[in-house]
Structure formats: structure tokens, C-alpha cells
N, CA, C and O atoms as a printed pandas DataFrame, in Angstrom:
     atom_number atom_name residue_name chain_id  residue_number  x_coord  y_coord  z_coord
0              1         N          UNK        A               1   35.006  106.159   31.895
1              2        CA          UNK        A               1   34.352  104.888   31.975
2              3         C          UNK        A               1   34.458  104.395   33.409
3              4         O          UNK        A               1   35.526  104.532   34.006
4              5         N          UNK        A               2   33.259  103.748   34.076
5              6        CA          UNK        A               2   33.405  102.932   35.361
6              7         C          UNK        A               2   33.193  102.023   35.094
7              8         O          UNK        A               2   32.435  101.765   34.160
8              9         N          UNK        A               3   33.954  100.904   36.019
9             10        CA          UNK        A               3   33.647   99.559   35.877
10            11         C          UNK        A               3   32.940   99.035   37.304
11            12         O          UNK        A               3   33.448   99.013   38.426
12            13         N          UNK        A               4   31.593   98.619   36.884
13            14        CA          UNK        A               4   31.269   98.094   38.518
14            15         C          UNK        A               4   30.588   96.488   38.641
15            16         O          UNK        A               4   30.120   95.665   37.854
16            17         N          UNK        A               5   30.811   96.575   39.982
17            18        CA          UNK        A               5   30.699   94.278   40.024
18            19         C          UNK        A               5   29.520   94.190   39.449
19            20         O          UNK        A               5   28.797   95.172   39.616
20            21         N          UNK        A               6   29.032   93.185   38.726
21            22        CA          UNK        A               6   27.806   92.763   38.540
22            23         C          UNK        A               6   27.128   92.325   39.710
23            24         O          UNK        A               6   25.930   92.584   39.599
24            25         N          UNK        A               7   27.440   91.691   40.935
25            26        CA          UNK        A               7   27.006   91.245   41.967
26            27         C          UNK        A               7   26.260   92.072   42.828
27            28         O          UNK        A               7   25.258   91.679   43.425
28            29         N          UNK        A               8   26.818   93.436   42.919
29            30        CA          UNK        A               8   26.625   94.200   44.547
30            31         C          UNK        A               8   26.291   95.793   43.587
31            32         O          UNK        A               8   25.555   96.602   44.152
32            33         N          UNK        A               9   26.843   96.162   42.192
33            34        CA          UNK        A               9   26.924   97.004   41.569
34            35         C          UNK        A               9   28.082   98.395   42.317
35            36         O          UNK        A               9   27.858   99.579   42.069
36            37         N          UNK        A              10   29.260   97.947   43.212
37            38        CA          UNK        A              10   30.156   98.540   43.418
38            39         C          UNK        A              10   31.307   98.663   42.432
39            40         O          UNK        A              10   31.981   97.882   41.760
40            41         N          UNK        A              11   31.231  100.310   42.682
41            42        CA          UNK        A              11   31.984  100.732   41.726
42            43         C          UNK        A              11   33.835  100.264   42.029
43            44         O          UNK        A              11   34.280  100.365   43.172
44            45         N          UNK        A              12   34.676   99.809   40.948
45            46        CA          UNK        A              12   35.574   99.173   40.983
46            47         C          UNK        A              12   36.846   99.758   40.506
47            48         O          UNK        A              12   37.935   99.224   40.716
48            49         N          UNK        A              13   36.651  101.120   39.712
49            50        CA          UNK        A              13   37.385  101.624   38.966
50            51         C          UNK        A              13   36.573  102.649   37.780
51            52         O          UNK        A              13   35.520  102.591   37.145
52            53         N          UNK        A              14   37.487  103.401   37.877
53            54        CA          UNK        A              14   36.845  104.175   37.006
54            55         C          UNK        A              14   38.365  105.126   36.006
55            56         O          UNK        A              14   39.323  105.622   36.597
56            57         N          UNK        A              15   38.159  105.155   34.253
57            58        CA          UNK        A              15   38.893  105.540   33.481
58            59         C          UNK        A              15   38.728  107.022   32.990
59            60         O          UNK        A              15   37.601  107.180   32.518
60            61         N          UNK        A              16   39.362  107.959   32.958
61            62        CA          UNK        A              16   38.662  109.487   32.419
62            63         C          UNK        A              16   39.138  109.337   31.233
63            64         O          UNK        A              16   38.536  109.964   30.362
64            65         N          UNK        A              17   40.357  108.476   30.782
65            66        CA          UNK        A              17   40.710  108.856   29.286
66            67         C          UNK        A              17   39.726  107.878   28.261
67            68         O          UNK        A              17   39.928  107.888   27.047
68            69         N          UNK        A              18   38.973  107.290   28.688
69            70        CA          UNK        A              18   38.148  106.391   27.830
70            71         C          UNK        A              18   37.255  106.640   26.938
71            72         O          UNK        A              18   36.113  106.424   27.346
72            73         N          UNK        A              19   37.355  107.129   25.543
73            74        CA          UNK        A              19   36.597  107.598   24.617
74            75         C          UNK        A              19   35.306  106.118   24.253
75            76         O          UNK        A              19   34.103  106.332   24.098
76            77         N          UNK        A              20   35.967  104.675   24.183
77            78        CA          UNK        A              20   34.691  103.620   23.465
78            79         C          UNK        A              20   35.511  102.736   24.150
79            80         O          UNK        A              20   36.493  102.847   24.883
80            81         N          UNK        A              21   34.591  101.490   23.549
81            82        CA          UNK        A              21   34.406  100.244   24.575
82            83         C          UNK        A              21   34.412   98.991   23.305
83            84         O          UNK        A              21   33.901   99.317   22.234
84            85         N          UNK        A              22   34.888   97.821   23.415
85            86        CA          UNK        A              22   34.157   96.723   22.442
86            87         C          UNK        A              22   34.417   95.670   24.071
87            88         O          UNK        A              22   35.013   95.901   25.123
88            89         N          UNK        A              23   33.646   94.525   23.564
89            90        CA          UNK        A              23   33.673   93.411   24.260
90            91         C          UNK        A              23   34.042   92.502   23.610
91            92         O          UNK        A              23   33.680   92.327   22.446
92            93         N          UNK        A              24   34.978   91.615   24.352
93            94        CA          UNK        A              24   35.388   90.225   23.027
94            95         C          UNK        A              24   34.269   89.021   22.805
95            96         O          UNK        A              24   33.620   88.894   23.844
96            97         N          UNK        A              25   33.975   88.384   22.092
97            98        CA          UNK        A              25   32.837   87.774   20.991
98            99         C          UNK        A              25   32.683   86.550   22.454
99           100         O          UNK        A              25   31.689   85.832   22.350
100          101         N          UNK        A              26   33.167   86.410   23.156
101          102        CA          UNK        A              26   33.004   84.974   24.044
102          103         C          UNK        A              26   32.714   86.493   25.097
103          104         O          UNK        A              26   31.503   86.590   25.299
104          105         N          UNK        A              27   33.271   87.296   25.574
105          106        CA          UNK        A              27   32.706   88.021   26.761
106          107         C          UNK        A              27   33.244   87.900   28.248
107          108         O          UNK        A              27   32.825   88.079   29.391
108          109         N          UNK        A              28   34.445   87.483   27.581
109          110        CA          UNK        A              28   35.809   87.566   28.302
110          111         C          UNK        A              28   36.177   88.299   29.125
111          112         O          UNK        A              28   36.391   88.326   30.337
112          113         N          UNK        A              29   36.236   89.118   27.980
113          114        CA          UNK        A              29   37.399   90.452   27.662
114          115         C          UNK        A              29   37.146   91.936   26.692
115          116         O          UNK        A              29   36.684   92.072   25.559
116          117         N          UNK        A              30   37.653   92.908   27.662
117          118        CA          UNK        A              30   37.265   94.406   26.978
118          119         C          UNK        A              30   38.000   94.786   26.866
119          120         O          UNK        A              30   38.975   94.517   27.568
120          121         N          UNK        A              31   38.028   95.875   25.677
121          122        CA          UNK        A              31   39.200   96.667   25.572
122          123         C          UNK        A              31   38.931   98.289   25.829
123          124         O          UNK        A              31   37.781   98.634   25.556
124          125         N          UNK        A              32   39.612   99.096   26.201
125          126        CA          UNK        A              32   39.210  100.693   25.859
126          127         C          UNK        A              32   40.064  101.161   24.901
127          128         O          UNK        A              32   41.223  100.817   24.669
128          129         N          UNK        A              33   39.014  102.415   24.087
129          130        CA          UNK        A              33   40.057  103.125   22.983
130          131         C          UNK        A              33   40.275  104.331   23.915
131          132         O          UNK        A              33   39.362  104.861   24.549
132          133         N          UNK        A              34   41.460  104.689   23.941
133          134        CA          UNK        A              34   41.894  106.052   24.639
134          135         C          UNK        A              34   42.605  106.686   23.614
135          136         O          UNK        A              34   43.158  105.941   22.806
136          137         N          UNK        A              35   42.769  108.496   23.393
137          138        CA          UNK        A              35   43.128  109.037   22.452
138          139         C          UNK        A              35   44.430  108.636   21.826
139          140         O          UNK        A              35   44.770  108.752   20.648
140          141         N          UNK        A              36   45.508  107.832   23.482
141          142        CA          UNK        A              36   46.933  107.873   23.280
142          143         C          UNK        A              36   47.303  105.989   22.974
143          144         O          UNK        A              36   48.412  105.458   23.025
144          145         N          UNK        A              37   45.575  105.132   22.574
145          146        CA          UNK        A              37   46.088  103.435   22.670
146          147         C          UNK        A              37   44.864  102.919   23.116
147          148         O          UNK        A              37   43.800  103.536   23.173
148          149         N          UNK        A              38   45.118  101.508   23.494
149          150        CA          UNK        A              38   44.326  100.810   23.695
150          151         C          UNK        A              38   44.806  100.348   24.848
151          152         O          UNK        A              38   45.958  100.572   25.220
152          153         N          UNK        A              39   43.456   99.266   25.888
153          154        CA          UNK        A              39   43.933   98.845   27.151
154          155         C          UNK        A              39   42.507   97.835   27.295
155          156         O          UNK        A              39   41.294   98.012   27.408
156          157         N          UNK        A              40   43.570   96.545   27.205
157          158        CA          UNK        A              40   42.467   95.476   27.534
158          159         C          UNK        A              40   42.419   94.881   29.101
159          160         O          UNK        A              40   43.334   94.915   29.923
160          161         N          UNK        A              41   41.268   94.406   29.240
161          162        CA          UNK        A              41   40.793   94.326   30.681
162          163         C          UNK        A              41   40.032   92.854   30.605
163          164         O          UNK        A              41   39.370   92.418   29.662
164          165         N          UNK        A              42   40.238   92.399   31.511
165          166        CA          UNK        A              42   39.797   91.109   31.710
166          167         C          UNK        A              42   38.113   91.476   32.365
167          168         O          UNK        A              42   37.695   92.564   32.761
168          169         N          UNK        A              43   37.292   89.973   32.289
169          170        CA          UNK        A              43   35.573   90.576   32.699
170          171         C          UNK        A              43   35.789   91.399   34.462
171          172         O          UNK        A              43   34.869   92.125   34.838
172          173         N          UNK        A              44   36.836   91.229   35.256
173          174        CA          UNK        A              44   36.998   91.682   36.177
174          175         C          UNK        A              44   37.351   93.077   35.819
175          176         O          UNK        A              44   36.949   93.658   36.827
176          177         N          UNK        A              45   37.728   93.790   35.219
177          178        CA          UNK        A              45   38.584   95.061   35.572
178          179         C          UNK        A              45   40.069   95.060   35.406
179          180         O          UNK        A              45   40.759   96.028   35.085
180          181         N          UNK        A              46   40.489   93.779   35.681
181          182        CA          UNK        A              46   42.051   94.221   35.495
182          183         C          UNK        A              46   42.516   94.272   34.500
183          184         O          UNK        A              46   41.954   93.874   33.480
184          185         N          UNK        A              47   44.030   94.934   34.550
185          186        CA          UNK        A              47   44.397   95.170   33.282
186          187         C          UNK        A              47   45.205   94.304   32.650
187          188         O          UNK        A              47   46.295   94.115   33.190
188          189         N          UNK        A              48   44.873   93.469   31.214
189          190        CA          UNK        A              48   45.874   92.638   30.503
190          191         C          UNK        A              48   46.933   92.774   30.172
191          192         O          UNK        A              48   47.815   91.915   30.154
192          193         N          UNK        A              49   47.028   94.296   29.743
193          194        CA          UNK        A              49   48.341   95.598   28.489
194          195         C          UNK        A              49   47.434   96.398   28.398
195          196         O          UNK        A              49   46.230   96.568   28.590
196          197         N          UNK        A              50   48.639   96.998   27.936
197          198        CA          UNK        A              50   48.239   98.841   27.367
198          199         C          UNK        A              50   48.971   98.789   26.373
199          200         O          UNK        A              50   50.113   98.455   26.687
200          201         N          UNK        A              51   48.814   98.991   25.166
201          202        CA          UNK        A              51   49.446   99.531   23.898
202          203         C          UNK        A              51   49.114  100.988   23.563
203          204         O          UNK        A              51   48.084  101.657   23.478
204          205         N          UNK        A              52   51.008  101.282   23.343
205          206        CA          UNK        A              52   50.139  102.639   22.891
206          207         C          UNK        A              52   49.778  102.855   21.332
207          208         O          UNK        A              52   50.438  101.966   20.794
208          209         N          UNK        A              53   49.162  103.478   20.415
209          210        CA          UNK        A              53   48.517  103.255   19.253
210          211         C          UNK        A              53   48.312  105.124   19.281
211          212         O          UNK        A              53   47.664  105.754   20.117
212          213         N          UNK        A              54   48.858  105.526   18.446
213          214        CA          UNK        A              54   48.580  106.926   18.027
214          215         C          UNK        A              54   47.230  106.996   17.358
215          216         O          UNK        A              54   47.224  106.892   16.131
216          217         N          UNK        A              55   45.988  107.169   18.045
217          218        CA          UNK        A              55   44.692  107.130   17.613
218          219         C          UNK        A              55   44.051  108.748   17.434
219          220         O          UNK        A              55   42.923  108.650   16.953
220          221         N          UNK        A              56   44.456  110.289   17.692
221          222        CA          UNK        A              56   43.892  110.819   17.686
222          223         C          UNK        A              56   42.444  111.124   18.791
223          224         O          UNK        A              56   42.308  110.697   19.938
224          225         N          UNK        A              57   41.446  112.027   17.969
225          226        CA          UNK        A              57   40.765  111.854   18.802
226          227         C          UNK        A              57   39.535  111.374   18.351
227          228         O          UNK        A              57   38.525  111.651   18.997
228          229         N          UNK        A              58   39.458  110.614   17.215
229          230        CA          UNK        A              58   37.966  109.849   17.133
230          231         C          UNK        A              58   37.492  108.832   18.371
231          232         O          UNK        A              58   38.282  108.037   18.880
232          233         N          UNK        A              59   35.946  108.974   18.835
233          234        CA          UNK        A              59   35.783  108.035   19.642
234          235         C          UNK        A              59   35.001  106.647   18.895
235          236         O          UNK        A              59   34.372  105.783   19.507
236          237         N          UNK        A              60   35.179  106.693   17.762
237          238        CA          UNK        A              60   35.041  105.581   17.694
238          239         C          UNK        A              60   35.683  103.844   18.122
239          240         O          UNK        A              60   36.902  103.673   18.157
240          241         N          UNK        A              61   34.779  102.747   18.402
241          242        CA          UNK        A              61   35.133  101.607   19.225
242          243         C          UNK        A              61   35.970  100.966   18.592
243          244         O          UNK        A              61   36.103  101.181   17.387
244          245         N          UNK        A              62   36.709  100.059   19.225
245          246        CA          UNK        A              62   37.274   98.827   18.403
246          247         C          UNK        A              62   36.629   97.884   17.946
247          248         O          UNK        A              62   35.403   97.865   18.050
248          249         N          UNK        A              63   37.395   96.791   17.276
249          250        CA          UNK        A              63   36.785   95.990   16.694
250          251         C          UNK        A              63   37.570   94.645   17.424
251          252         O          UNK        A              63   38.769   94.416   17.258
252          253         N          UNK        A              64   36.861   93.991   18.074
253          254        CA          UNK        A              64   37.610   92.520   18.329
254          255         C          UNK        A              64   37.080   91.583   17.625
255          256         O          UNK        A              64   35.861   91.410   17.627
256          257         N          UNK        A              65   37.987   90.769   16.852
257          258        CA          UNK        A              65   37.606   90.006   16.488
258          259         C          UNK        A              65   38.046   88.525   17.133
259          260         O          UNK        A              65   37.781   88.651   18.328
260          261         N          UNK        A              66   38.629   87.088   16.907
261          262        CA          UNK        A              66   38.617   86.173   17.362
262          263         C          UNK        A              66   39.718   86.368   18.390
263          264         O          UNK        A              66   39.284   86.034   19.492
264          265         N          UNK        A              67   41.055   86.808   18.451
265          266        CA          UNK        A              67   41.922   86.818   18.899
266          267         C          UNK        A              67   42.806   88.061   18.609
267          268         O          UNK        A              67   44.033   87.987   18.664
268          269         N          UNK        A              68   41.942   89.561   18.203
269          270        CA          UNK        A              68   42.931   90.376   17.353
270          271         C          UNK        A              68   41.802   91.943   17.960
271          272         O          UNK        A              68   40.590   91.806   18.133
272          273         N          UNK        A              69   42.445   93.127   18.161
273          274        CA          UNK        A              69   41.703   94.091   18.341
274          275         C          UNK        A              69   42.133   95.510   17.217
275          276         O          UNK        A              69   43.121   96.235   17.334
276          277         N          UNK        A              70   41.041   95.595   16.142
277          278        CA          UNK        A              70   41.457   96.370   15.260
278          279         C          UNK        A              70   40.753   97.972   16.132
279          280         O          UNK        A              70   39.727   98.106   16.799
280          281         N          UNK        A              71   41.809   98.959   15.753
281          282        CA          UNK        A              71   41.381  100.402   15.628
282          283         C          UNK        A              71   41.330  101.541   14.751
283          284         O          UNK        A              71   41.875  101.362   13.662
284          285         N          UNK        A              72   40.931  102.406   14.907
285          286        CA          UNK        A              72   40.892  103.322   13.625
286          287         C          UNK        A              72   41.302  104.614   14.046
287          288         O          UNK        A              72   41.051  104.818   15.233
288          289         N          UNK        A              73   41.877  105.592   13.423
289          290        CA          UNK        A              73   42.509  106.886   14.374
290          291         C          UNK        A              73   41.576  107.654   13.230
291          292         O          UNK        A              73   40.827  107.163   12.385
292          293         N          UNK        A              74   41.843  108.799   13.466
293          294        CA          UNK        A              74   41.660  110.174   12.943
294          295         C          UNK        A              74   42.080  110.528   11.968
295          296         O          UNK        A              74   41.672  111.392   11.192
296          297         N          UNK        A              75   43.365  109.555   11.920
297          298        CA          UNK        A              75   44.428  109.961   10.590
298          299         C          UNK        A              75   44.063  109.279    9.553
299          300         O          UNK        A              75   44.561  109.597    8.472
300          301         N          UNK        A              76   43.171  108.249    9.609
301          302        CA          UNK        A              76   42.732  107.680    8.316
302          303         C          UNK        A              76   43.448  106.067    8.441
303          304         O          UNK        A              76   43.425  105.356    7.436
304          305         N          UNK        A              77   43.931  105.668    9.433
305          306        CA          UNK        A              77   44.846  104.526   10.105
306          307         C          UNK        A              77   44.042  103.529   10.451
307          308         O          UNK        A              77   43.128  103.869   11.202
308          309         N          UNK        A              78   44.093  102.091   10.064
309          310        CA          UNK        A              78   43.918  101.216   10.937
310          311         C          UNK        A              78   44.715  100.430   11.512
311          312         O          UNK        A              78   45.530   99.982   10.705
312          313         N          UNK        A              79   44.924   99.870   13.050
313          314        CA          UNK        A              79   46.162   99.211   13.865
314          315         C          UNK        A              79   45.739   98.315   14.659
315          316         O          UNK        A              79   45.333   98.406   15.817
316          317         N          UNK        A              80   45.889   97.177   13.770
317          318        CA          UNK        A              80   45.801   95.392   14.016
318          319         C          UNK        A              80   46.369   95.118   15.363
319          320         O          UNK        A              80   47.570   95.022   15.112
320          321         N          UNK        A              81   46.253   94.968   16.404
321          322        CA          UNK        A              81   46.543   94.145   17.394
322          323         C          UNK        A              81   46.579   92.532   18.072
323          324         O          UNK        A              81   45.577   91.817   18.105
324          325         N          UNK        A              82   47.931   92.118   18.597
325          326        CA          UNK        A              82   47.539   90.931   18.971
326          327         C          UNK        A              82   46.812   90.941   20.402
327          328         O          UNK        A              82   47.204   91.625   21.348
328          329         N          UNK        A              83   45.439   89.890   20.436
329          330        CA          UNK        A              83   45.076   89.635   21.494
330          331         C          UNK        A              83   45.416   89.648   22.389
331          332         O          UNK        A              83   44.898   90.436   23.180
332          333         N          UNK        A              84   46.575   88.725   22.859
333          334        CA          UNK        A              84   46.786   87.985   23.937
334          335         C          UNK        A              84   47.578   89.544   24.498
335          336         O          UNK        A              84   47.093   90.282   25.356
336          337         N          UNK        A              85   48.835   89.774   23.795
337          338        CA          UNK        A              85   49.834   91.066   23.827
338          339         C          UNK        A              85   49.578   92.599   24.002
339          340         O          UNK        A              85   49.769   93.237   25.037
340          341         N          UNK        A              86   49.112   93.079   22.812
341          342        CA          UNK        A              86   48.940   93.898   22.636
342          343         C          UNK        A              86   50.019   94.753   21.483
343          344         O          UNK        A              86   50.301   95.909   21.168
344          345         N          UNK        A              87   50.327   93.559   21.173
345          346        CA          UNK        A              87   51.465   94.095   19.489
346          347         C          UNK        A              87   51.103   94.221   19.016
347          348         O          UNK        A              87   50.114   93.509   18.840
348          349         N          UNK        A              88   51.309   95.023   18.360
349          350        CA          UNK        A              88   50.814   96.279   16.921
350          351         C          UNK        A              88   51.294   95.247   15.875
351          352         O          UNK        A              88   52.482   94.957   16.018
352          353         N          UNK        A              89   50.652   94.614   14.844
353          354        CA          UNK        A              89   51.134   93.450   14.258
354          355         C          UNK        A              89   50.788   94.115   12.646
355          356         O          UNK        A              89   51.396   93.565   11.728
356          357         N          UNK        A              90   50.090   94.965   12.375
357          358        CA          UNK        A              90   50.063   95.938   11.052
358          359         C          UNK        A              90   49.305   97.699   11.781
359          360         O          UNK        A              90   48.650   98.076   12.752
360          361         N          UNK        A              91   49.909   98.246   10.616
361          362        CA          UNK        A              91   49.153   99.616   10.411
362          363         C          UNK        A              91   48.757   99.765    9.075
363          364         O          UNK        A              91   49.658   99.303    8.375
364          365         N          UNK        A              92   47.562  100.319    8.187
365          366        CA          UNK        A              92   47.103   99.849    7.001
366          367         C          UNK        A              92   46.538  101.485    6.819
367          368         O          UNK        A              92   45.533  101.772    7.470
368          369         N          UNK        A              93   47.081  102.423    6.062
369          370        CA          UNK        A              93   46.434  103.767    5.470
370          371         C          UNK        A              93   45.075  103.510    4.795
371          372         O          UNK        A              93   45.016  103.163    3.615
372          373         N          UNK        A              94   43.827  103.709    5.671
373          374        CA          UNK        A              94   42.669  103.190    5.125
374          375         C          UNK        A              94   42.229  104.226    3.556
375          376         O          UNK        A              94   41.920  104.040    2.379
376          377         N          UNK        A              95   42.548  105.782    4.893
377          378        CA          UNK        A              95   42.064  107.034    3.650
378          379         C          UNK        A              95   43.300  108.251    3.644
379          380         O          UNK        A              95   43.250  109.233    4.385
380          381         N          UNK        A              96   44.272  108.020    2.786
381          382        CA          UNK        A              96   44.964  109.431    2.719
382          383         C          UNK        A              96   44.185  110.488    2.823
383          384         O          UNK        A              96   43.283  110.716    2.017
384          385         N          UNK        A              97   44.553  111.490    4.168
385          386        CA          UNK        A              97   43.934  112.923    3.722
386          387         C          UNK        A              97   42.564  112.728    4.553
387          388         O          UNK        A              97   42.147  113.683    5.209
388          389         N          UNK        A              98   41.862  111.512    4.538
389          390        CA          UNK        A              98   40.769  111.564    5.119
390          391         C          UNK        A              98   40.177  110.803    6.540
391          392         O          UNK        A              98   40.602  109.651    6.457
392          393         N          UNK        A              99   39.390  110.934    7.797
393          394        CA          UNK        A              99   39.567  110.873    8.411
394          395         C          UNK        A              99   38.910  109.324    8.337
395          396         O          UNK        A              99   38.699  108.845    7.222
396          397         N          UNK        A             100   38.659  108.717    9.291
397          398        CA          UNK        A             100   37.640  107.471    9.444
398          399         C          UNK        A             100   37.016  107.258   10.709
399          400         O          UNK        A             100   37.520  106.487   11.526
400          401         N          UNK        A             101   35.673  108.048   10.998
401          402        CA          UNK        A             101   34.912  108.243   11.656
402          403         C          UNK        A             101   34.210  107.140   12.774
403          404         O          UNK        A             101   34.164  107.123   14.004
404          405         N          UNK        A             102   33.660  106.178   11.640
405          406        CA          UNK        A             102   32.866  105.006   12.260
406          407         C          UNK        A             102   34.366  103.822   12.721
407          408         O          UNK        A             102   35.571  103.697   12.503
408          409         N          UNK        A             103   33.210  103.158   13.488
409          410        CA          UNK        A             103   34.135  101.866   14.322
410          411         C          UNK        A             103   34.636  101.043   12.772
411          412         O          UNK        A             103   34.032  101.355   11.746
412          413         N          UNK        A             104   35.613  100.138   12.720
413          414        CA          UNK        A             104   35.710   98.935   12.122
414          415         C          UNK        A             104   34.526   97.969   12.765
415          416         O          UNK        A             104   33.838   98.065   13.782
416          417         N          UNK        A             105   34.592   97.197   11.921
417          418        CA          UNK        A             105   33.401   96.052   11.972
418          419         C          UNK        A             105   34.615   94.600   11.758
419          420         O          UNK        A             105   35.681   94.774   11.169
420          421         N          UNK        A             106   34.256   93.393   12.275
421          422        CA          UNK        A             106   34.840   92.195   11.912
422          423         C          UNK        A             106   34.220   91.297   11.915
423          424         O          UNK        A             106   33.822   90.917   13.017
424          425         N          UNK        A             107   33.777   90.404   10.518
425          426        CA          UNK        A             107   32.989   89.074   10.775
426          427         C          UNK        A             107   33.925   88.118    9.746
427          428         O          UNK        A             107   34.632   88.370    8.770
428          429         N          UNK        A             108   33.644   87.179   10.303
429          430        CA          UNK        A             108   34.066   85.754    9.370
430          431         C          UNK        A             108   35.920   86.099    9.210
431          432         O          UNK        A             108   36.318   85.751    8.098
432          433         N          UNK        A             109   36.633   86.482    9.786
433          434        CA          UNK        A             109   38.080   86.918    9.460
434          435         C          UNK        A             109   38.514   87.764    8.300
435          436         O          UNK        A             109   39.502   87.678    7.571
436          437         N          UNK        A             110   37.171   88.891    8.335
437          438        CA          UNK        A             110   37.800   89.631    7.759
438          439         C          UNK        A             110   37.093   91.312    8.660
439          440         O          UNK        A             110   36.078   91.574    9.304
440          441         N          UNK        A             111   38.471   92.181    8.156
441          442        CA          UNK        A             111   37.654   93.446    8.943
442          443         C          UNK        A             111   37.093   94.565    7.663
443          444         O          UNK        A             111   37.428   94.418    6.488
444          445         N          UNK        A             112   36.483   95.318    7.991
445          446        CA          UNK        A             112   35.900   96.317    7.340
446          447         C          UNK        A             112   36.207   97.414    8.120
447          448         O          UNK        A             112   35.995   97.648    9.310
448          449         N          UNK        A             113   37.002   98.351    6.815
449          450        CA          UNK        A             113   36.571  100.189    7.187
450          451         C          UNK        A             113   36.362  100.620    6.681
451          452         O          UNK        A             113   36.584  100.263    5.524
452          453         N          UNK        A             114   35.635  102.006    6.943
453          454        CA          UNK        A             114   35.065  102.983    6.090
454          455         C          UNK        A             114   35.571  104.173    6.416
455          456         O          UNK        A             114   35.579  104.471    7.610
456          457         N          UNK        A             115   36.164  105.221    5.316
457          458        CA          UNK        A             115   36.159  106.344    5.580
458          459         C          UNK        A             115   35.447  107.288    4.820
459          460         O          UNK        A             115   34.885  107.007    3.761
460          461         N          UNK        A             116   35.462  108.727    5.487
461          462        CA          UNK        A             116   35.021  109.950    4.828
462          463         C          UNK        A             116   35.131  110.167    3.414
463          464         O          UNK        A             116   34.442  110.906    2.711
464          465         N          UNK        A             117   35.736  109.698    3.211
465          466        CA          UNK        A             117   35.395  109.693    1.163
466          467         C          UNK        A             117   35.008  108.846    0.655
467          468         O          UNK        A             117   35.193  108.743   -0.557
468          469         N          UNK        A             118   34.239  107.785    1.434
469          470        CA          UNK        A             118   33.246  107.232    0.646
470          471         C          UNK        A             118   33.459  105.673    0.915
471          472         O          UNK        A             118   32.662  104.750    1.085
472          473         N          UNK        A             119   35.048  105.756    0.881
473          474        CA          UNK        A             119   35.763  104.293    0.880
474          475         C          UNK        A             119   35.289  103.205    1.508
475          476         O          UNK        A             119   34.540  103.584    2.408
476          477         N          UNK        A             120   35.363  102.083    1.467
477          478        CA          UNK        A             120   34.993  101.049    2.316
478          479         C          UNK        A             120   36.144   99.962    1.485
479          480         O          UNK        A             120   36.296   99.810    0.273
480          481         N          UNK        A             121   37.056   99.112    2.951
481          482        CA          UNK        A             121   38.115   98.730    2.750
482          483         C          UNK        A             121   37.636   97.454    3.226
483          484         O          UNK        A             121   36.602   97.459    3.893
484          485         N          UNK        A             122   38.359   96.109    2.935
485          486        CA          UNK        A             122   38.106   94.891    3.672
486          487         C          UNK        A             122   39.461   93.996    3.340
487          488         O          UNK        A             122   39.996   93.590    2.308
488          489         N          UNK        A             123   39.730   93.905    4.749
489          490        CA          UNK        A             123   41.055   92.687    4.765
490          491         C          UNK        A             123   41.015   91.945    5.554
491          492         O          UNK        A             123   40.336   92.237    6.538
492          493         N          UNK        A             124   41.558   90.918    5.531
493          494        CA          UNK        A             124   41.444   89.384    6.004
494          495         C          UNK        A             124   42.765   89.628    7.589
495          496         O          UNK        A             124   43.901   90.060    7.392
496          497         N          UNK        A             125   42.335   89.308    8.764
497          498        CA          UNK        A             125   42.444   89.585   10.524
498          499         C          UNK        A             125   43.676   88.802   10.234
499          500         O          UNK        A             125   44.520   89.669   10.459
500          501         N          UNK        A             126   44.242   87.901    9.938
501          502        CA          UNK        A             126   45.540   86.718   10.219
502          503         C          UNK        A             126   46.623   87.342    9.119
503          504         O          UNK        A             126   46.890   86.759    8.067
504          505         N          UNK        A             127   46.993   88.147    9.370
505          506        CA          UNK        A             127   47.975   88.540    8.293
506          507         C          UNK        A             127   49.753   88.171    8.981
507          508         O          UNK        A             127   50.835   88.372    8.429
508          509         N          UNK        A             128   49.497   87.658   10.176
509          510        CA          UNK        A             128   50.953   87.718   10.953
510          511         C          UNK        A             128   50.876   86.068   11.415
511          512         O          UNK        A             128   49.900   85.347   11.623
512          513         N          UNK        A             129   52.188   85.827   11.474
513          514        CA          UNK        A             129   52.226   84.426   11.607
514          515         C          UNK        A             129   51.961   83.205   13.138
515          516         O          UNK        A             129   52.754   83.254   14.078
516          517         N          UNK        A             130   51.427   82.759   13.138
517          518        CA          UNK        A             130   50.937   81.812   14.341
518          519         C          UNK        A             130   51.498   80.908   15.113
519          520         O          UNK        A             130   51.833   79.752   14.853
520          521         N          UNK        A             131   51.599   81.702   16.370
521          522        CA          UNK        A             131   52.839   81.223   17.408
522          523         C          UNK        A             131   52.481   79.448   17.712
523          524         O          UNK        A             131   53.215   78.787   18.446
């Protein structure tokens, strides 16, 4: 992934481990999925955290929702993140045995996954308590 200014279109940085991309809902803030975690970036480029998150190698994106960045691994895993941090605040076995291909989705505070057997899961983003 490169990141370049909107202004001049100079290139600013550039990521090789970067499989997907989400943008946060105001357009803030990005995150990257990399095989070994996640790494959010402010609209500049810099870096907020790095969490690491055992994701495998699906490239599918994250999911940000209001204040929270969900992911999905290979293993059939989804791993709730806090915004601001980057704490792993749940891990949720979407599909024993099976992988989960597509991105999570998040509307209205709740997320959605789907895996390879068919499944489609939905749980509510605030499951951890509010500083």
C-alpha cells in the first residue's frame, strides 16, 4: 500500500505487508489488515498502534465501526478492537473448521460475519465496558 498527499500527490510512505484497507465512517482514520495485525493511521499517514491479531492470510478488509475495528482471520476468528488503542477487547469463533473469506460488515452497532459454511453471525460492537 502507498500513501500519498492529496495536495501535490507525493508519495509519503509506502506498506508491503498490506493485504486491505477500511476507512473510519467520519474519514479520519485508516486502518491496514496485515497477515500478522492491524495498524491504524491517522488521514496523514501516521501511525496511531499496531496490534498484533493472528489473522492468517485472508485479505479480506476490516470493519470500522463507530469507535471499534472488527477483523476476520482465516481461522474462522473474529477480533474486536478498541479504537482509540488497539486492544483486542473480544475474539468470537465465527466458523469451527471453516474459513471466513469476506470482510465483516457494521451498521447500526451491530457487526455481521459470514463464513464458508453458509453461516452468517451478528453481534452487537459495545460488548466491553466504557471508559
Amino acid at each position: 500500500m502507498a500513501v500519498f498527499t492529496a495536495d501535490n500527490g507525493q508519495l509519503e510512505s509506502v506498506n508491503s505487508n498490506a493485504v486491505s484497507i477500511a476507512v473510519s465512517p467520519d474519514g479520519d482514520w485508516f486502518c491496514i489488515k496485515q497477515s500478522d495485525g492491524v495498524t491504524r493511521l491517522d488521514a496523514e499517514g501516521e501511525i496511531s498502534w499496531t496490534s498484533r491479531v493472528d489473522l492468517g492470510t485472508v485479505p479480506s478488509a476490516p470493519a470500522i465501526g463507530q469507535d471499534d475495528v472488527h477483523v476476520a482471520s482465516s481461522a474462522g476468528v473474529l477480533a474486536s478492537l478498541n479504537g482509540e488503542d488497539g486492544k483486542i477487547y473480544r475474539r468470537f469463533r465465527l466458523t469451527p473448521g471453516h474459513w471466513v473469506l469476506a470482510a465483516p460488515s457494521v451498521a447500526d452497532g451491530v457487526i455481521y460475519a459470514s463464513g464458508m459454511d453458509g453461516s452468517v453471525t451478528a453481534m452487537r460492537t459495545r460488548l466491553y465496558p466504557e471508559d
